[in-house]
Steps between C-alpha positions, in 0.01 A plus 500: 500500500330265232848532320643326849208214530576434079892461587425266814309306296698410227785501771295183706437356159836478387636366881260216436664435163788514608429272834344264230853466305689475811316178608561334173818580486536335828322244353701395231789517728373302740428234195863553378674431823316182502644376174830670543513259847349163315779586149750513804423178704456287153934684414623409883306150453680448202814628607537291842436165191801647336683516856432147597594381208794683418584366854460132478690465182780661687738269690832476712582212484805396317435265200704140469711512240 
């Protein structure tokens, strides 16, 4: 029976561990994500610039010879 308490013991200890890890892991993503989205506005920011410009140095109208 003392065998059983030992194992549930190191059993609970090692769930908290491992409940530890998972909430910085969860963590970090969460910290990630955020830079993955700001690295992704700052390429579609610079990417509609590139748009509007490639755009107004475009024209259709027919130059006089």
């Amino acid at each position: 029976m003392k065998e059983l308490e030992e194992e549930l013991e190191r059993l609970k200890e090692e769930n908290k561990k491992l409940t530890d890890e998972v909430e910085s892991l969860w963590a970090m993503m969460d910290e990630m994500t955020k830079a993955d989205i700001k690295n992704w506005a700052h390429l579609v920011k610079d990417l509609e610039k590139d748009v509007i410009t490639r755009a107004l140095m475009v024209t259709k109208k027919v130059a006089d010879a």
